[in-house]
TORKEMAR-993006 format. One line per field, with one value per residue (C-alpha): x, y, z; residue number from 0. Coordinates in steps of 0.5 Angstrom, whole numbers, plus 2048, in hexadecimal, padded with zeros to 3 digits. Layout:
xx = c(X,...)
yy = c(Y,...)
zz = c(Z,...)
num = c(NUM,...)
end
This chain:
xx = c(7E6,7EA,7F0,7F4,7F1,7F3,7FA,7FA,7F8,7FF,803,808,808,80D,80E,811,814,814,818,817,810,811,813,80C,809,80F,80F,809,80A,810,80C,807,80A,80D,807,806,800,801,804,805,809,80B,809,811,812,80F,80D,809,802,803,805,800,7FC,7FF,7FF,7F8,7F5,7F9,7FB,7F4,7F6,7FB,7F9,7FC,7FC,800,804,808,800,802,7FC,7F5,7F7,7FC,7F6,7F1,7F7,7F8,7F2,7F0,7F6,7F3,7F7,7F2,7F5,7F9,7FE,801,808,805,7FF,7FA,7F3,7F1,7F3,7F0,7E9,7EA,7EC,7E7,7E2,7E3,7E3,7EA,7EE,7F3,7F8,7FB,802,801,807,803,7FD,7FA,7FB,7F8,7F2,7F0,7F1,7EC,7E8,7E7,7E6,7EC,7EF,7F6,7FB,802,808,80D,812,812,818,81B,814,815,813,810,80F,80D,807,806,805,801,7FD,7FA,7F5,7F4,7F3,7EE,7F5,7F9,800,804,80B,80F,816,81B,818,81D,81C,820,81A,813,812,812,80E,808,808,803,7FD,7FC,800,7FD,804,80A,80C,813,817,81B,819,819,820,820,827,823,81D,823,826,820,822,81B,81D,820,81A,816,819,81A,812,811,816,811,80B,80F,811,809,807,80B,809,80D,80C,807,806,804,7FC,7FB,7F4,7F2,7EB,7EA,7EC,7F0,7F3,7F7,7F9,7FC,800,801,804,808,80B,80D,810,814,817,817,812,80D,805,7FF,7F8,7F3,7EB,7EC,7F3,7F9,800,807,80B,807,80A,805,7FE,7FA,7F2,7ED,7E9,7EA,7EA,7EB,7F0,7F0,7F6,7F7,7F8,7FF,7FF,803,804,803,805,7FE,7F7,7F5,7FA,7FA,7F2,7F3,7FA,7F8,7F0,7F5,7F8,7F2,7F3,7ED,7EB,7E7,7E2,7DE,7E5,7E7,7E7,7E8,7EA,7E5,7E8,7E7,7ED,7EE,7F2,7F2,7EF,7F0,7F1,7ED,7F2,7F6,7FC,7FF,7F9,7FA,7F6,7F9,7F8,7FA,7FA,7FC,803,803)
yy = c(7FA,7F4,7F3,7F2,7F8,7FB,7F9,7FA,802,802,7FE,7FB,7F6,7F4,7EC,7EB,7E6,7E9,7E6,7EA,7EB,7F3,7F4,7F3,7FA,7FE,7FB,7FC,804,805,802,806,80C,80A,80B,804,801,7FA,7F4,7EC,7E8,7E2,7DC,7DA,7DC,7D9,7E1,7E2,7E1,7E6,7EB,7EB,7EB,7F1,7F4,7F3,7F5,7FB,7FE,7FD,802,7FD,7F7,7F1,7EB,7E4,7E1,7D9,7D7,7D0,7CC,7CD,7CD,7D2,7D6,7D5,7D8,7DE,7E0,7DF,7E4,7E9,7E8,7EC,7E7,7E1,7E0,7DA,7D8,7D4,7D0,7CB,7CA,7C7,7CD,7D2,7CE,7CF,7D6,7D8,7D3,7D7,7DD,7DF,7E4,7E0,7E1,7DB,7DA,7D9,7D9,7D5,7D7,7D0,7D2,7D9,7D6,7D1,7D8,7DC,7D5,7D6,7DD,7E1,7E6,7E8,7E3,7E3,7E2,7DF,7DF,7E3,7E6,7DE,7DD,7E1,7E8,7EE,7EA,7E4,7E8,7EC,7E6,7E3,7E9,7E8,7E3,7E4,7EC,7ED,7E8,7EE,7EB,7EC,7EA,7E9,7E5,7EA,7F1,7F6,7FE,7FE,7FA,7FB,801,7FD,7F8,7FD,801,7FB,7FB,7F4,7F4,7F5,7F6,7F4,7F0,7EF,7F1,7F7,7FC,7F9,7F4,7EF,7F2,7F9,7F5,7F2,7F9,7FC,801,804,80B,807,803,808,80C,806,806,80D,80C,805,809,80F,80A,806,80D,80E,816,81A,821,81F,825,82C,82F,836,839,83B,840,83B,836,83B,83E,838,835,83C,83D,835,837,83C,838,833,837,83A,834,830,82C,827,829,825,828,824,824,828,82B,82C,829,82C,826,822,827,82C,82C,832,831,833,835,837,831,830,834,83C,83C,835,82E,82A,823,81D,817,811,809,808,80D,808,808,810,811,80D,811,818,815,813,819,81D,822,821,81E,821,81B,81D,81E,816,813,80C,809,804,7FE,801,803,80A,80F,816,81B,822,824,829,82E,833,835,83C,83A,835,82E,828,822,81B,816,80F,80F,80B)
zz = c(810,80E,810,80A,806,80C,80B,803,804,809,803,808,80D,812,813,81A,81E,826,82B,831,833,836,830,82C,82E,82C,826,824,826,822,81C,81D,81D,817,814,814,818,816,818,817,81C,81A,820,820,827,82E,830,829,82B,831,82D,829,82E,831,82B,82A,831,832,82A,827,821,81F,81B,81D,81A,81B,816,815,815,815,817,81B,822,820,81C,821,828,823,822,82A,82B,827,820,81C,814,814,80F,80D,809,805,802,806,803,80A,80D,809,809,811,812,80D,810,816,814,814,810,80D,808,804,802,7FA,7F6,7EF,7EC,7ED,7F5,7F4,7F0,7F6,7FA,7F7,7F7,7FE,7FD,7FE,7FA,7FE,7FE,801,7FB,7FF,7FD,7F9,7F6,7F5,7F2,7ED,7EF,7ED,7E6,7E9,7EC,7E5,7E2,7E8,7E8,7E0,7E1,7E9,7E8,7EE,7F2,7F7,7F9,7FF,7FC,802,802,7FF,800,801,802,7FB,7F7,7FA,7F7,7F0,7F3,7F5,7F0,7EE,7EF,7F0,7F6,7FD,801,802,807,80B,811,80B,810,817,817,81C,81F,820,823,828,82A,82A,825,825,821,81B,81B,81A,816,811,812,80F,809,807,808,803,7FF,7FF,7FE,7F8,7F8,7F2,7EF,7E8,7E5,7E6,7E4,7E2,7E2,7DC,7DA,7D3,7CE,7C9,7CF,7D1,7CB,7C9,7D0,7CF,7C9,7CB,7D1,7CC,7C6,7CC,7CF,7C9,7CC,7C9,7CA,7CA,7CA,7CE,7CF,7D4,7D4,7D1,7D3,7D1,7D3,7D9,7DD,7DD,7DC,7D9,7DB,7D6,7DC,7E2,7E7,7EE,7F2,7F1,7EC,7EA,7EE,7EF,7ED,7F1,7ED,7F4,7F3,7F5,7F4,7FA,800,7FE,800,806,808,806,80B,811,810,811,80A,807,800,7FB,7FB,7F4,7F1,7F1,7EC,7E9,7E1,7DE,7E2,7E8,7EB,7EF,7EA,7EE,7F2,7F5,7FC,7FF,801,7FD,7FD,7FB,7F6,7F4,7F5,7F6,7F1,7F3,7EB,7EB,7E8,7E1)
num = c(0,1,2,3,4,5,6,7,8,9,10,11,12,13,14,15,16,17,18,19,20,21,22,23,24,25,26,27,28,29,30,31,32,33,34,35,36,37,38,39,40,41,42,43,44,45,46,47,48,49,50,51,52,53,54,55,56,57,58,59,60,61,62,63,64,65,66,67,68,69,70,71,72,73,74,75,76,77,78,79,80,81,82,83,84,85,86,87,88,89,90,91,92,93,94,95,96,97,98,99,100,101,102,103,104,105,106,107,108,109,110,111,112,113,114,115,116,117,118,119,120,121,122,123,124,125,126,127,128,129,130,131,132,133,134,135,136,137,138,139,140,141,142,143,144,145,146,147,148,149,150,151,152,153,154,155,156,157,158,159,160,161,162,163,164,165,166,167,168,169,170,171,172,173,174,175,176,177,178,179,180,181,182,183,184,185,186,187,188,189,190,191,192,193,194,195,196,197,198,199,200,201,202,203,204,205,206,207,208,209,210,211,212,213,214,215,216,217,218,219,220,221,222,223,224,225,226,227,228,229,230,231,232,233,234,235,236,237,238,239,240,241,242,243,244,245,246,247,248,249,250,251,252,253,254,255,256,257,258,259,260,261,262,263,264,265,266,267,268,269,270,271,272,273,274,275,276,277,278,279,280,281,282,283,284,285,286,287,288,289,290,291,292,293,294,295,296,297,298,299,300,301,302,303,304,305,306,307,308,309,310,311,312,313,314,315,316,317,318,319)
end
């Protein structure tokens, strides 16, 4: 898999400056347990290419990458260490043309849309926008996103536990990237528990889950609108009859047939039907792949998990 579709089915990406190499595996461990399995470390240090490396060699499940990609020694070191993408804080044509030349996975700092054109001339499709709370944020990304909609941005500069939700509730990001969930002072005391669980609450906050609605089995048509009806008279409740089942707000869900699970399913709303696919894989809960379903652009909208609870299915639907 391409590392940077690795990194978008994660949403988050740690961008770190080490200073002591014996601290690069532990790190990584603390990242991992996190639940995040990538990394970026920015050559800024004189031990950067070393923990890569050990990185690398000795945690294959993490995928690490070198950031502060500045010209084609510091390119061609990276990728010799074992860095699996470079990442660059700006935009250099010379520099694109030559890891694209050689093959690199590389993501270019693009804060314009003349910068991410010459990006996609080289046939890239994810850039780095940085930085990107100064540059405009989100809705400079918005704005960006409408003529380039097949672009992924990485918004780094700016990004705290307090506003990447908002950011990747979107689709055209691929992740956000930053030091919000391992701060250099915790990297320096070796607070390996904090950043783990700053990790988890990321992957939470990426992830996105909230309760949606509720799915009733019914045996027909006529029967759930009539208990539709009923639900909604009760509690004052607008109803909506569908195609294929009727609503009493959008709570609950009365299907005019019966559908997956004994009694009905339960649905989560996600930020991303994507990362939740990955997440759910990496879990090993199983998915019900014929129930994936996507809109006419293609873009993922649900699916159903294959175990039950208490009779219930489990439905997982992009939130929007």
């Amino acid at each position: 898999m391409n590392p940077m579709e690795r990194i978008a089915e994660i949403g988050i990406l740690p961008v770190i400056s080490i200073k002591r190499r014996e601290q690069a595996l532990a790190l990584a461990d603390a990242l991992a347990l996190g639940g995040v399995s990538a990394m970026e470390i920015t050559l800024r240090t004189d031990c950067a290419l070393s923990c890569i490396g050990d990185i690398a060699r000795e945690r294959p499940g993490m995928v690490v990458g070198a950031g502060t990609v500045m010209h084609r020694e510091q390119a061609d070191a990276a990728m010799a260490a074992g860095a699996s993408y470079l990442v660059m804080p700006g935009y250099s044509d010379s520099l694109v043309e030559y890891c694209v030349e050689k093959g690199y996975p590389v993501v270019p700092g693009c804060a314009t849309g003349g910068e991410i054109m010459r990006a996609m001339e080289h046939g890239l499709r994810t850039v780095k926008f940085f930085p990107a709370e100064p540059s405009g944020g989100l809705a400079a990304i918005k704005l960006l996103s409408g003529p380039f909609p097949g672009v992924k941005f990485v918004p780094t500069g700016g990004m705290t536990m307090e506003n990447i939700g908002a950011y990747l509730a979107q689709d055209c990001i691929a992740a956000c990237g930053g030091s919000f969930m391992a701060k250099s002072e915790d990297v320096a005391q070796e607070n390996w528990a904090k950043i783990t669980e700053m990790c988890r609450r990321c992957v939470d906050i990426s992830l996105g889950f909230s309760l949606a609605h509720v799915g009733i089995n019914n045996a027909d048509a006529s029967a759930a609108q009539e208990n539709a009806q009923t639900l909604a008279a009760m509690f004052r409740l607008p109803m909506k009859v569908g195609n294929s089942s009727s609503f009493a707000a959008r709570d609950v869900e009365f299907m005019h047939n019966p559908y997956y699970g004994e009694k009905g399913h339960i649905g989560f709303y996600t930020n991303s039907v994507s990362r939740a696919l990955a997440y759910f894989r990496e879990q090993g809960i199983g998915v019900r792949e014929e129930s994936i379903r996507k809109d006419a652009a293609g873009k993922l909208v649900s699916f159903y998990l294959e175990r039950e609870i208490g009779g219930f299915a489990v439905h997982v639907v992009r939130r929007g």
